[in-house]
N, C-alpha and C positions, 0 to 999 in steps of 0.2 A: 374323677373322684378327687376331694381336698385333702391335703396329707394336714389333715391338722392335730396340733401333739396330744389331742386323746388317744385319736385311731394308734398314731406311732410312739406313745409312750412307752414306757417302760409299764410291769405290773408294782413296782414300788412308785413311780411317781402318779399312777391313776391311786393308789391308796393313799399319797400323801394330799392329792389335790383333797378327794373327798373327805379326809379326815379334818382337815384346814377348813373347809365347806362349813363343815359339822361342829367344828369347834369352835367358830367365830360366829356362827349363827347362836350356839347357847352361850358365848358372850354376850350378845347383843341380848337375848332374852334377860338375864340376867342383871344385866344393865341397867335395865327398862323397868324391870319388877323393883329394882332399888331405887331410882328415880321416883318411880308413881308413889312407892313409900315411904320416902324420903329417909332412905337408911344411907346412908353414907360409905358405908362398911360393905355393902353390896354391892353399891356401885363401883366399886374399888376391886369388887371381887371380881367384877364382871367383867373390869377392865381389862384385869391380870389372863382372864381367857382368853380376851378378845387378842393379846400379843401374843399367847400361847398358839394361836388358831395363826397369826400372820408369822410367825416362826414356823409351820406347819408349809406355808404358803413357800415360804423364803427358800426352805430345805427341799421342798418339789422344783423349783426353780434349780435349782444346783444340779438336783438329781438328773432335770431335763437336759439343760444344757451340758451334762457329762456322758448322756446317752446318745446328744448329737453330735457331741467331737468325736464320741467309739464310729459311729457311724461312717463320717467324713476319714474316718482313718481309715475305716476298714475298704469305702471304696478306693482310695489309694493304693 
């Protein structure tokens, strides 16, 4: 079996993954609906998600790698 960090996540870093998932993907929609209409303001807005959503990414990343130092401690 693969120990990979979904199975061994934490339940705060599978909700930070998926929220980052979900949040950068309605960036990107966002994005794109401002692009094709050339609104400028939208696509600015879309942007503003799209770091919202890799903040999301960034803060599951910490969250992981702070559940696998508890770990490596606790086998110690």
């Amino acid at each position: 079996m693969l120990n990979t960090p979904w199975e061994t996540g934490s339940d705060l870093y599978r909700r930070l993954v998926v929220s980052a998932l979900v949040t950068t993907a309605i960036g990107i929609l966002i994005a794109v609906v401002g692009a094709t209409s050339d609104q400028r303001a939208v696509v600015l807005a879309g942007i503003t998600v799209i770091v919202a959503g890799m903040v999301c990414h960034l803060a599951g990343m910490v969250v992981r790698s702070r559940d696998v130092r508890r770990r490596l401690k606790d086998l110690s």
